[in-house]
C-alpha positions in Angstrom: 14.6 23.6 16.5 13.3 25.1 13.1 11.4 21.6 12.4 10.5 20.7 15.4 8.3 24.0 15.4 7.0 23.3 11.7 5.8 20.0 13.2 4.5 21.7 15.9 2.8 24.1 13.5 1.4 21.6 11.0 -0.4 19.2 14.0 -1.9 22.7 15.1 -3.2 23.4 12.3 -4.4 19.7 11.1 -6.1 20.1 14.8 -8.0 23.4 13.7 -6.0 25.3 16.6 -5.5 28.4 14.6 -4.8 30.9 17.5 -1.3 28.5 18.4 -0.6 28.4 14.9 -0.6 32.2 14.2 0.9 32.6 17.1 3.7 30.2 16.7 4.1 31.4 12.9 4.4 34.6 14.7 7.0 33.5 17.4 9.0 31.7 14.7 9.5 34.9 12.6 10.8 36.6 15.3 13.7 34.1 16.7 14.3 32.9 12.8 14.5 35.8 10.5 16.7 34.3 8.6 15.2 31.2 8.1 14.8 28.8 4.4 11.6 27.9 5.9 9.9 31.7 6.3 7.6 31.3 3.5 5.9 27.8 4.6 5.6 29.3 8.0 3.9 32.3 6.4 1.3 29.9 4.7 0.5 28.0 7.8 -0.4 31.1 9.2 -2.4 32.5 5.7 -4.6 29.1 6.0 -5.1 29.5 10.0 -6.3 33.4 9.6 -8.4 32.4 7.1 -9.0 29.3 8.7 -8.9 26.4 6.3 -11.8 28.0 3.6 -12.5 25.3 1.4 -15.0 24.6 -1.9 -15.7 20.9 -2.5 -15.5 21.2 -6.2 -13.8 23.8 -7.1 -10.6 23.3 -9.5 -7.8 26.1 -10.1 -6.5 26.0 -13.5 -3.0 27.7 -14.1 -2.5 28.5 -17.7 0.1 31.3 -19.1 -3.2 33.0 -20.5 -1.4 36.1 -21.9 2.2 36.7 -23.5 4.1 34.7 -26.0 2.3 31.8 -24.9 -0.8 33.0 -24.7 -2.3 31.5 -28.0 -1.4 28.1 -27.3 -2.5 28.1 -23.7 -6.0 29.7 -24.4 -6.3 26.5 -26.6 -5.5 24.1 -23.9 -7.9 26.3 -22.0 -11.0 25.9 -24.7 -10.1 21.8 -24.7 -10.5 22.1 -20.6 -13.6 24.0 -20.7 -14.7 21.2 -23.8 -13.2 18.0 -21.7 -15.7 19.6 -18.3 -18.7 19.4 -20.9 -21.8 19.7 -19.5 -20.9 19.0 -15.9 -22.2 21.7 -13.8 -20.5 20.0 -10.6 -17.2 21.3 -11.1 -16.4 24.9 -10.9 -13.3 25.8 -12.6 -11.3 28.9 -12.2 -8.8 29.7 -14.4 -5.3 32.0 -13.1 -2.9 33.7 -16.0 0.7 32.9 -15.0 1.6 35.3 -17.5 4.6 34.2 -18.1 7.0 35.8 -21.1 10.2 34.3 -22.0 13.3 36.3 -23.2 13.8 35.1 -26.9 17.2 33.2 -27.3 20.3 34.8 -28.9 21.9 33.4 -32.0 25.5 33.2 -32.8 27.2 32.9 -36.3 29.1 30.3 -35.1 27.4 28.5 -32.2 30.5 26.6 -32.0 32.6 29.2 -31.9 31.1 32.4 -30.4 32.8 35.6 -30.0 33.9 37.8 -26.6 31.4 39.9 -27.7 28.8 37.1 -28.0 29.8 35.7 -24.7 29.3 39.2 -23.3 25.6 39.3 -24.6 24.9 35.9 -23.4 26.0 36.1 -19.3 23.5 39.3 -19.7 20.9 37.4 -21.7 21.5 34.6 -18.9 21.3 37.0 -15.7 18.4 39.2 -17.2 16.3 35.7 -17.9 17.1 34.0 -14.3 15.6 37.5 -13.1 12.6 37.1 -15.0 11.9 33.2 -14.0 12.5 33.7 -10.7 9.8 36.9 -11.0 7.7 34.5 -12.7 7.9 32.0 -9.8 7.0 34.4 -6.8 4.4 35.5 -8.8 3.0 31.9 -9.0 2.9 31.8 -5.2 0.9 34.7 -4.9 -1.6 33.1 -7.5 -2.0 30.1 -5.4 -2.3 31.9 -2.3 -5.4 33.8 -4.1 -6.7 30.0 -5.4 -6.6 28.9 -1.7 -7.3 31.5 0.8 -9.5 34.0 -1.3 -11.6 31.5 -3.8 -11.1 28.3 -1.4 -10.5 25.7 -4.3 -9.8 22.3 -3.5 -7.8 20.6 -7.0 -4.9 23.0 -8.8 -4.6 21.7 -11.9 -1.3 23.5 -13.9 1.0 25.3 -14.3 2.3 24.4 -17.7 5.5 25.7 -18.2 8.6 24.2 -16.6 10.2 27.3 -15.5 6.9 28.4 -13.3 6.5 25.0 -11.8 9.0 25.0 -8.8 7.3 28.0 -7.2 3.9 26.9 -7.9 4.9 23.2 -6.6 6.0 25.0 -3.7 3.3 27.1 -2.9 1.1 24.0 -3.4 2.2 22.1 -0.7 3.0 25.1 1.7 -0.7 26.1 1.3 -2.0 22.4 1.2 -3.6 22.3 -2.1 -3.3 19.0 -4.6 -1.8 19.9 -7.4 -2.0 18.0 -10.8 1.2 19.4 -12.7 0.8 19.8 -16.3 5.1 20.8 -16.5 7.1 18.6 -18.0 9.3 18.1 -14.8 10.3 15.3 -12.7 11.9 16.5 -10.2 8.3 18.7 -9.5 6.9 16.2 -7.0 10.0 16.5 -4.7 8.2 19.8 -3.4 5.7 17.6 -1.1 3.1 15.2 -1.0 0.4 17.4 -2.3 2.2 17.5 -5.7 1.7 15.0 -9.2 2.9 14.7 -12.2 0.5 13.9 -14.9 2.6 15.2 -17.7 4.3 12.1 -19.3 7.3 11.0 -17.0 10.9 10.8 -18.5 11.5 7.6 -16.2 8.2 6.1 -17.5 8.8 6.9 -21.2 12.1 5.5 -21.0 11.7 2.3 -19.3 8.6 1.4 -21.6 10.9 2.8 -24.7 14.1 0.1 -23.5 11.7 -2.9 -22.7 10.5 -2.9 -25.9 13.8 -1.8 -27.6 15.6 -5.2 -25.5 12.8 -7.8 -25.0 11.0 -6.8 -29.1 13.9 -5.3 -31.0 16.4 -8.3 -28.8 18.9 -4.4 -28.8 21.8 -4.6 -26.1 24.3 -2.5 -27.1 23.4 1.4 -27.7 24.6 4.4 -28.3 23.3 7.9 -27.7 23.1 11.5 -29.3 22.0 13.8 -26.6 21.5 18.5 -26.1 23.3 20.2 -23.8 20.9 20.7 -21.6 18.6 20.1 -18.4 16.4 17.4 -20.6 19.6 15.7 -22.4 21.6 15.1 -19.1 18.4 14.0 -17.5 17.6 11.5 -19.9 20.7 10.2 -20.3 21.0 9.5 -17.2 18.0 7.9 -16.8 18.6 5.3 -20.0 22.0 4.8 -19.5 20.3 3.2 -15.7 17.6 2.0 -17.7 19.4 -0.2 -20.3 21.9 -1.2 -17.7 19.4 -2.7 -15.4 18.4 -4.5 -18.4 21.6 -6.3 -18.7 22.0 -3.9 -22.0 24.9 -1.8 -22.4 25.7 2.0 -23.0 28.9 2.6 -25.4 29.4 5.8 -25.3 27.5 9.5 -25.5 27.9 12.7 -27.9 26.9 15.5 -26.9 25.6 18.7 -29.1 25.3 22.5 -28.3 21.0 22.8 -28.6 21.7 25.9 -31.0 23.1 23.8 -33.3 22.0 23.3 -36.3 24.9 21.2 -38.0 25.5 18.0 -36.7 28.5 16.4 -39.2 31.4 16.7 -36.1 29.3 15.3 -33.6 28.7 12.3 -35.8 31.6 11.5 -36.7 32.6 11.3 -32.6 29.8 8.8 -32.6 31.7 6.6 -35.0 34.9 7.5 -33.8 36.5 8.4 -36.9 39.4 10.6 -37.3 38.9 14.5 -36.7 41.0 14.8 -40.3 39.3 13.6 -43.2 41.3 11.1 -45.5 42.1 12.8 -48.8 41.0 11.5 -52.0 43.7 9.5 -53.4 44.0 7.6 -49.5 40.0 7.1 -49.9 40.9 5.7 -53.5 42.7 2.9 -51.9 40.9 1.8 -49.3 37.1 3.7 -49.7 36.7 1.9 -46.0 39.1 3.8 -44.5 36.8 6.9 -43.5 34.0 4.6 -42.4 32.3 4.3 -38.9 32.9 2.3 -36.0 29.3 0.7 -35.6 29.6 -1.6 -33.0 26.3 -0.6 -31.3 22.2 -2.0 -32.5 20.8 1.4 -31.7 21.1 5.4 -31.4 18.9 7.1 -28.8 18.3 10.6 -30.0 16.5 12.2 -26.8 15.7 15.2 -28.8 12.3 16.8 -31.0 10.7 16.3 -34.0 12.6 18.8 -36.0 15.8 18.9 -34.8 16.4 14.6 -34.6 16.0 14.4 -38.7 18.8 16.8 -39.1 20.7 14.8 -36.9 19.7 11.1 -38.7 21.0 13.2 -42.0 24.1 14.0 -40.5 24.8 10.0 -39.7 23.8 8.8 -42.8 26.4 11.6 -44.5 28.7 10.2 -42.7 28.0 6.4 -43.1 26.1 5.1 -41.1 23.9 2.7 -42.5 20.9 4.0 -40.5 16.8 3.6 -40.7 15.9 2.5 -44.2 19.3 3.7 -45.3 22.6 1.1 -46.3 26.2 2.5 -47.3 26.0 -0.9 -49.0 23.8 -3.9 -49.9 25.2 -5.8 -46.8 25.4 -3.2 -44.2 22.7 -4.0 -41.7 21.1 -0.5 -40.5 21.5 0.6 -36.9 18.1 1.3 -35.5 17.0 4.9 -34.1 14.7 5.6 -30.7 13.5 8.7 -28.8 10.5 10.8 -26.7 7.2 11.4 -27.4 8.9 14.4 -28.7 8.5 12.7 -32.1 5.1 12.2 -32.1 4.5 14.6 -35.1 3.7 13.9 -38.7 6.5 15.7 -40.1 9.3 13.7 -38.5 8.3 11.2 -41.4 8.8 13.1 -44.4 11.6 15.4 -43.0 13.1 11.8 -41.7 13.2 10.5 -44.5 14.9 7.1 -45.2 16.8 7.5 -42.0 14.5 7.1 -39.2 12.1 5.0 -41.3 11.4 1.8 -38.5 12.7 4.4 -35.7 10.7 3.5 -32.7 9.4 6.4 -30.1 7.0 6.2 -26.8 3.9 8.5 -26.2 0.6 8.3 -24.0 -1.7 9.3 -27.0 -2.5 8.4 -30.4 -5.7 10.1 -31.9 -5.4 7.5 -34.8 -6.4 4.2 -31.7 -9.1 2.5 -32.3 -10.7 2.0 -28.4 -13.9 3.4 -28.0 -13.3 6.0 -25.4 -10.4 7.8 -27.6 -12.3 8.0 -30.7 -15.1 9.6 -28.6 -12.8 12.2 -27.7 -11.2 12.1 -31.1 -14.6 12.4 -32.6 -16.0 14.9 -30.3 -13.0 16.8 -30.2 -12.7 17.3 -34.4 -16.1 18.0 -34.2 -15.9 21.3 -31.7 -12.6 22.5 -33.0 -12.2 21.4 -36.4 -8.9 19.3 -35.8 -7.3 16.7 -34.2 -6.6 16.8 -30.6 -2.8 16.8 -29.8 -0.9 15.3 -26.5 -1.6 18.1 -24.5 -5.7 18.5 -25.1 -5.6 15.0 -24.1 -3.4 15.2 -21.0 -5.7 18.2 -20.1 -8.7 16.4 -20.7 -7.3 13.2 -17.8 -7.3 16.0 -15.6 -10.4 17.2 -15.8 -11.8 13.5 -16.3 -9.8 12.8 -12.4 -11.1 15.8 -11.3 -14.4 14.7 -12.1 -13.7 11.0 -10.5 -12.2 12.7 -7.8 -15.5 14.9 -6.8 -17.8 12.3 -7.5 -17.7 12.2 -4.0 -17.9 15.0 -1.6 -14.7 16.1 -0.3 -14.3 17.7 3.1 -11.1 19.0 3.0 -7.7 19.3 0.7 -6.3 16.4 2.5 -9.2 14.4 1.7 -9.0 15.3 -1.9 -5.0 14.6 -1.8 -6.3 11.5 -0.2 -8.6 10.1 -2.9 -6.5 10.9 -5.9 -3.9 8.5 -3.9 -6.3 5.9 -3.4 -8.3 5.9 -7.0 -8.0 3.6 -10.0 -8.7 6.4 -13.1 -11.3 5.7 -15.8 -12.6 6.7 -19.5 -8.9 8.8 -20.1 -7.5 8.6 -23.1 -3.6 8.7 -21.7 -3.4 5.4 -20.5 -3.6 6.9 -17.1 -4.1 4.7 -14.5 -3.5 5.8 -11.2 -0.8 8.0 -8.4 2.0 5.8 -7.9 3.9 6.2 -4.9 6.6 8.8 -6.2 3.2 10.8 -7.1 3.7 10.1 -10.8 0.4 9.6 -12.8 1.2 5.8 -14.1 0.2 4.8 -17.7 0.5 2.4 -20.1 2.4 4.0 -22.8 2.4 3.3 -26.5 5.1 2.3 -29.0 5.0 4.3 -32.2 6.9 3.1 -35.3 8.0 5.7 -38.5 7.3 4.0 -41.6 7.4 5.0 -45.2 4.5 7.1 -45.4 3.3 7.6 -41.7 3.7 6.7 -38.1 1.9 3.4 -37.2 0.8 2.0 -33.3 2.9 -1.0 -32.6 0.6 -3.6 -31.8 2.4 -7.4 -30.4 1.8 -9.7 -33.4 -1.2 -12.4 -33.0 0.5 -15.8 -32.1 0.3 -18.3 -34.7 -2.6 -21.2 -34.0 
């Protein structure tokens, strides 16, 4: 059978045998021509030609280095080259993904589009599906170059989410360790070979309803979540979350993620009436048009610009919510989300409403532990601001990469190897070590909006 042969294949080539493997990669092309697993049998036979080449410290970094994200990503590339510092035992080689994304269409009514609309969309949606999937093959080819042409042992990359799958796959077809950068969960499903170091959803999440149930003593929520990938994800993953808790999901609203008006959706949420009382019915009873709140908190999945539209929305419609009180004895529903939040603007465009909102994140430039306020320090110092999420993600990488080399490696698998095995130090993520689902672990941090800034929760010191 098909795996049987792969098997076959992968103990020939762990064994150095690389005449039965290209011959057997051979064999199988022939009898399978058809077969979902042609292109890992074409990379076991790449790696046995070239038979295994391999660069103990040599790290393949993936960036989109040119097109629309070409700015940003020469950034991240600057804070990799600054986070390697004067090491001169890691060679780094960086690959352009090039990846350029089809800007999004607008409606006039995202609500209600027109034929015509719709028309341009399923073109918009067929012409970008060609383009990603272009995108991915041509991430394959890059890490065929990183592994059989420059023999590097670490990939750390890509960053965008749409390259990721073929990259991921490409990884562990050719064998290489791949530290993913996307912002995808389901990327380590492509082999053993792949890990997250992005932030995880399920991580965020858990940390985000611990602290919202065990601090907060929240059971009963409510959420506001996009229609899309990342909003059915991560409702998913706290409705599980809370309910494992013992805590309780109400109900959901959903919102199309071109919208910019949010007043229908939140009056769903409260499950008021789709018609409006008029004035004179208002005039005698002004509770009539009021919300349902029979929930402690809204989870708001969703970014730093778009979630304090949303909070507005609520509060037009009633809700007593942040900071803000219909009344003198309404007692405020709280508001939570991502790391998504983590920006200074969500607390002036907040406002009111998502003052003592609570969000999760792996970084905070403002902590006062000696090995981020190097980096903090060192970092303002070489680019004249603050580092961001990202520059510090970027600079774990290279600080594992480092740990990781320390040592001489003899092959991929012994690098894949020690990243499994090693406890991380000196990152400024919280990052801690590869769990089992190959998911960088952390311990994450629980940001609060106030007034005038966001502030690092900290437990309160327990009374002598």
């Amino acid at each position: 059978s098909e795996p049987e042969r792969i098997k076959n294949m992968k103990l020939a080539l762990e064994s150095k045998d690389w005449g039965i493997v290209i011959a057997s990669a051979d064999t199988f092309i022939s009898d399978f021509p058809e077969s979902e697993f042609t292109f890992l049998v074409e990379a076991y036979k790449d790696r046995a030609t070239a038979q295994e080449p391999f660069v103990n410290n040599r790290i393949a970094v993936f960036l989109p280095l040119s097109g629309r994200y070409g700015p940003a990503a020469q950034s991240i590339q600057n804070s990799i080259r600054f986070a390697l510092g004067t090491d001169t035992g890691i060679d780094l080689k960086f690959y352009d993904t090039g990846w350029e994304q089809m800007i999004p269409l607008v409606f006039k009514d995202p609500d209600e589009p027109t034929a015509e609309e719709l028309k341009a969309q399923q073109k918009w949606d067929d012409e970008n599906t060609a383009l990603i999937e272009t995108a991915r093959q041509n991430g394959k080819v890059l890490v065929k170059q990183a592994v059989i042409d420059d023999g590097c042992a670490l990939l750390i990359g890509p960053l965008l989410t749409d390259v990721a799958p073929g990259v991921a796959e490409a990884s562990a077809a050719y064998g290489i360790p791949m530290l993913s950068l996307a912002n995808s969960g389901s990327i380590v499903e492509a082999g053993p070979e792949v890990h997250q170091i992005s932030i995880g959803l399920q991580q965020q999440i858990d940390t985000l309803v611990s602290h919202a149930m065990e601090v907060k003593e929240w059971s009963t929520f409510v959420a506001m979540v996009p229609q899309n990938d990342l909003g059915a994800e991560a409702l998913e993953v706290f409705t599980q979350s809370v309910e494992a808790k013992g805590g309780t999901v109400l109900r959901h609203i959903e919102y199309s993620d071109k919208a910019t008006s949010f007043t229908e959706e939140a009056r769903r949420l409260g499950l008021k009436s789709e018609t409006r009382p008029t004035e004179r019915q208002l005039e005698k009873d002004p509770t009539l048009d009021n919300p349902t709140i029979d929930f402690d908190a809204i989870f708001i999945p969703d970014n730093h610009r778009k979630t304090p539209l949303i909070t507005s929305a609520l509060a037009a419609e009633e809700f007593s919510i942040g900071n803000f009180r219909i009344n003198r004895h309404a007692k405020p529903v709280g508001v939570m989300g991502l790391n998504k939040w983590n920006h200074p603007t969500v607390v002036k465009n907040g406002g009111q409403y998502m003052q003592n909102g609570i969000f999760v994140d792996a970084f905070w430039n403002e902590a006062t532990d000696e090995t981020t306020q190097d980096f903090v320090t060192r970092f303002e110092t070489e680019f004249g601001r603050k580092p961001n999420i990202i520059n510090a993600i970027s600079y774990d990488a290279i600080q594992i990469g480092k740990q990781v080399f320390s040592s001489t490696q003899t092959s991929r698998k012994s690098v894949s190897d020690t990243l499994h095995t090693s406890q991380f130090t000196n990152t400024v993520t919280g990052a801690k070590n590869f769990g089992e689902e190959q998911v960088l672990q952390r311990d994450l941090n629980i940001m609060v909006i106030t007034r005038d800034r966001l502030e690092l929760w900290t437990p309160p010191t327990p009374e002598e």
